[in-house]
N, C-alpha and C positions, 0 to 999 in steps of 0.2 A: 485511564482510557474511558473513553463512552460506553455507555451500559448498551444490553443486548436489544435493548426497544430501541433507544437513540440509534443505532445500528440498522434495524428493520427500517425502521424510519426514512431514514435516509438513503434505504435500496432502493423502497417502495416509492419516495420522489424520485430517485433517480431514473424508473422504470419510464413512470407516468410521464412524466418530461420527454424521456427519449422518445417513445410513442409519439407524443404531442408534435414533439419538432418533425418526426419522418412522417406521417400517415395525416397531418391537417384535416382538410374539412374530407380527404377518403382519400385510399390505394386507385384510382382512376385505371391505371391499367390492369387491374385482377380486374375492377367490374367491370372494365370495357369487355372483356372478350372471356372470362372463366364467369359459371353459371355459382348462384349464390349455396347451392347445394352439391359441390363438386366435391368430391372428397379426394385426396392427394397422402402422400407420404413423400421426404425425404430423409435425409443422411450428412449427417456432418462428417465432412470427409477433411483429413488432417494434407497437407501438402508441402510440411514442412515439419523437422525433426526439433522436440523440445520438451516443455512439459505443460500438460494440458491444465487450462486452467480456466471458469468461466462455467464447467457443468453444470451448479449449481444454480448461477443466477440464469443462465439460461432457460429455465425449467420454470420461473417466477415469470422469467418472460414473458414466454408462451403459456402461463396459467391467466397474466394479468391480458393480454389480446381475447383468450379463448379456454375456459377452462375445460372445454370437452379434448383439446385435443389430446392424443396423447402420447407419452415418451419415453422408450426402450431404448436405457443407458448398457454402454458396451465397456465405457471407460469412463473411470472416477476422474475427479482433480486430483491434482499432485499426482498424478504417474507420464511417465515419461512414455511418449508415443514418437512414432518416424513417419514418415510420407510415407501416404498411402492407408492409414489407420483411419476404423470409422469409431466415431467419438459416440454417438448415439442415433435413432431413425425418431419420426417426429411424424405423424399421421393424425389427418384428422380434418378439416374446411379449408381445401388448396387455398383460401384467400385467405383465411386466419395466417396459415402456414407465410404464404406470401408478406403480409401484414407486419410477421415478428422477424423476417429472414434480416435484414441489414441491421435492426437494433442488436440480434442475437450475435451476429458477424463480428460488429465493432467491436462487443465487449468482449468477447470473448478472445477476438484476438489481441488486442491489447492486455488483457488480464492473462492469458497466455506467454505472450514477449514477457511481462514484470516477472512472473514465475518465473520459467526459464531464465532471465538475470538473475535473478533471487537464489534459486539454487545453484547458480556458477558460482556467485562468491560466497553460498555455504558450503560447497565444497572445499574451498579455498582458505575457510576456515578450521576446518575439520582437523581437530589432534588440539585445537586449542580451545582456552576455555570464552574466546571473545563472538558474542554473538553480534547480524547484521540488522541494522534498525532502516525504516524507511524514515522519509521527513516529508513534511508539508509541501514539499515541490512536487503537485500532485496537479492534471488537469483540471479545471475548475469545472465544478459539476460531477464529476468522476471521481472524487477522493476513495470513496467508500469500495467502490469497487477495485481501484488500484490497491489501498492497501490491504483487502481479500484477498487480492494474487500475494501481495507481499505475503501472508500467511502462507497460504497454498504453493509458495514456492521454497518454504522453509524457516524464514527472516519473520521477524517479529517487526509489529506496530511501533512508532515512535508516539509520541500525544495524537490523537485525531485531528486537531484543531486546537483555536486560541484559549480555548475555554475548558482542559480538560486537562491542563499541567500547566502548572508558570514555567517559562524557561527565558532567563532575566541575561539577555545578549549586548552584545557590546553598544548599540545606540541605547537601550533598556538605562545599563550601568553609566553610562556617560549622560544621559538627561535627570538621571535622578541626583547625580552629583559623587557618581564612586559605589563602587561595589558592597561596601560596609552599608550604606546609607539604601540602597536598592535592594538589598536583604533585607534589610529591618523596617523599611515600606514596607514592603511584600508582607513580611511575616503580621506585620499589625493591619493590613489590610485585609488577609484573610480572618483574621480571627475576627474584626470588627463585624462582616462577612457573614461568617460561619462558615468558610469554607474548606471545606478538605483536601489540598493539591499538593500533590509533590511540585518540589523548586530543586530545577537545572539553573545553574549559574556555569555561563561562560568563560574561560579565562586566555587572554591571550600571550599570556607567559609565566615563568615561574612566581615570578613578585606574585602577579594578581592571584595563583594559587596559590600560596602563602595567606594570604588574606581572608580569601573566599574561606578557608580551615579557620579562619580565627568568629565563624558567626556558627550558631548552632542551627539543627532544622534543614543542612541543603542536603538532598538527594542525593545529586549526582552534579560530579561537574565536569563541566564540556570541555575538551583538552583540547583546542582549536588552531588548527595548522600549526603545529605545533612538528619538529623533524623527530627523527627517531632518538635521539639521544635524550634531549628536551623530554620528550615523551615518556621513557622509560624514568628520567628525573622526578616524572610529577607524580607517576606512579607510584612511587618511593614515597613522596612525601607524604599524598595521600592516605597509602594505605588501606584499613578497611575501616577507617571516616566517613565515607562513602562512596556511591559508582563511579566511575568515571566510563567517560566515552570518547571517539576519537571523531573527529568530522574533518573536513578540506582539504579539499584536493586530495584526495585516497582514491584511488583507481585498483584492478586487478592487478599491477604490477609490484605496486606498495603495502594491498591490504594486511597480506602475511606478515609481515615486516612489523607493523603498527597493535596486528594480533600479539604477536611475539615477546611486544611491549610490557602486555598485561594488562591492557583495557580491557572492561568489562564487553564495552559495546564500542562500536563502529558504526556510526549514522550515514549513508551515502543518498544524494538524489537521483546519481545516477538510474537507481532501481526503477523510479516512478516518471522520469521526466527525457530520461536518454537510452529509449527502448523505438526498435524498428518490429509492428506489428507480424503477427506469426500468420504466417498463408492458411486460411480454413477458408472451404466454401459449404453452402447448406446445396444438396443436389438432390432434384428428383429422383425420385424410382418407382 
């Protein structure tokens, strides 16, 4: 996974960018008509039942618009609120306030929605020992903060990105000329390298799991659309050789089922890419 600076890093773009795209060359209507010294407060008001998520970077928000303003939190991330719940109050230059209200809105309702997903299917997990991973099907520009909620709703990271786990998939295995052959690239690639990565190898049946066990050094491997019987098979074979995970087409109705198995993990997109935004408004007072 990406280190804790790579991390900051990538908020702190991600902040400045948002700003950049909403607020241009100025908010033109806070200075058509609110005086530059008006001072305001409002209230992140909840309008819909779930789990809040977003507290956090909201707060870098409004520090990177305005560091005077300032913000009295009511409710952490990770706790579960209902309409009508007020998340925190935010006081300070009504145009600053103004300034950060739509970049604070977006994020936090979407980082809100992946939560909330997040912990439905870690609920749904619950009595077993298989946890949920997000994956790279993340809006672009927004990784960093969707898989924040992925945490904050329960669910653990998958890699960040390209550069921070090999995970050697089926166009990967098939251009390199076979699964035996794109292991042992890989493995002499990093070391050539210097570099330190865990390696996911893909498999899309039992054969190529059989195989993938005959190279030393993989991680974990991807047990991919793969049905429940198959699945419980590979498990078997595996063993504790290494992780295994389950990924495609796994929905809430399947997840239990695939847990049951005895994968270690369970990768879904769902989490970061098939989420309807949670209703927050920021409101005067």
């Amino acid at each position: 996974m990406i280190s804790e600076a790579q991390f900051q890093n990538e908020l702190n773009t991600l902040i400045a960018n948002a700003i950049r795209e909403d607020l241009g060359s100025g908010d033109y209507s806070s200075l058509a008509c609110i005086p530059a010294d008006a001072q305001g407060k409002a209230k992140l008001l909840v309008k819909e039942d779930g789990i809040i998520a977003g507290v956090a970077f909201a707060k870098l928000i409004f520090e990177y618009v305005d560091p005077k303003m300032q913000i009295e939190t009511f409710i952490e991330d990770g706790t579960a609120v209902k309409k009508g719940d007020v998340v925190f109050h935010v006081s300070g230059s009504s145009q600053s306030i103004l300034k950060s209200e739509r970049v604070v809105l977006n994020t936090m309702q979407r980082m809100s929605a992946i939560a909330t997903k997040t912990n439905s299917f870690v609920q749904l997990l619950k009595g077993t020992n298989t946890k949920i991973l997000d994956t790279r099907k993340t809006t672009p520009g927004f990784r960093v903060a969707e898989k924040w909620a992925v945490k904050i709703g329960g669910g653990e990271n998958h890699r960040f990105a390209l550069y921070d786990m090999i995970m050697l998939k089926d166009n990967h295995i098939d251009f390199a000329g076979g699964i035996t052959l794109a292991i042992a690239k890989t493995q002499a690639y990093l070391k050539e390298n210097n570099l330190d990565l865990k390696i996911i190898v893909e498999a899309r049946n039992l054969v190529e799991i059989q195989e993938i066990l005959k190279s030393e050094g993989v991680h974990r491997i991807l047990i991919d659309n793969f049905n429940y019987e198959d699945t419980k098979a590979a498990v078997a074979l595996i063993g504790d050789k290494c992780q295994t995970e389950s990924s495609g087409n796994i929905n809430e109705d399947t997840m239990r089922f695939y847990a049951e198995c005895g994968v270690n993990y369970i990768s879904s997109g769902a989490l970061t890419h098939s989420v309807y935004n949670m209703d927050l408004s920021l409101k005067a007072i």
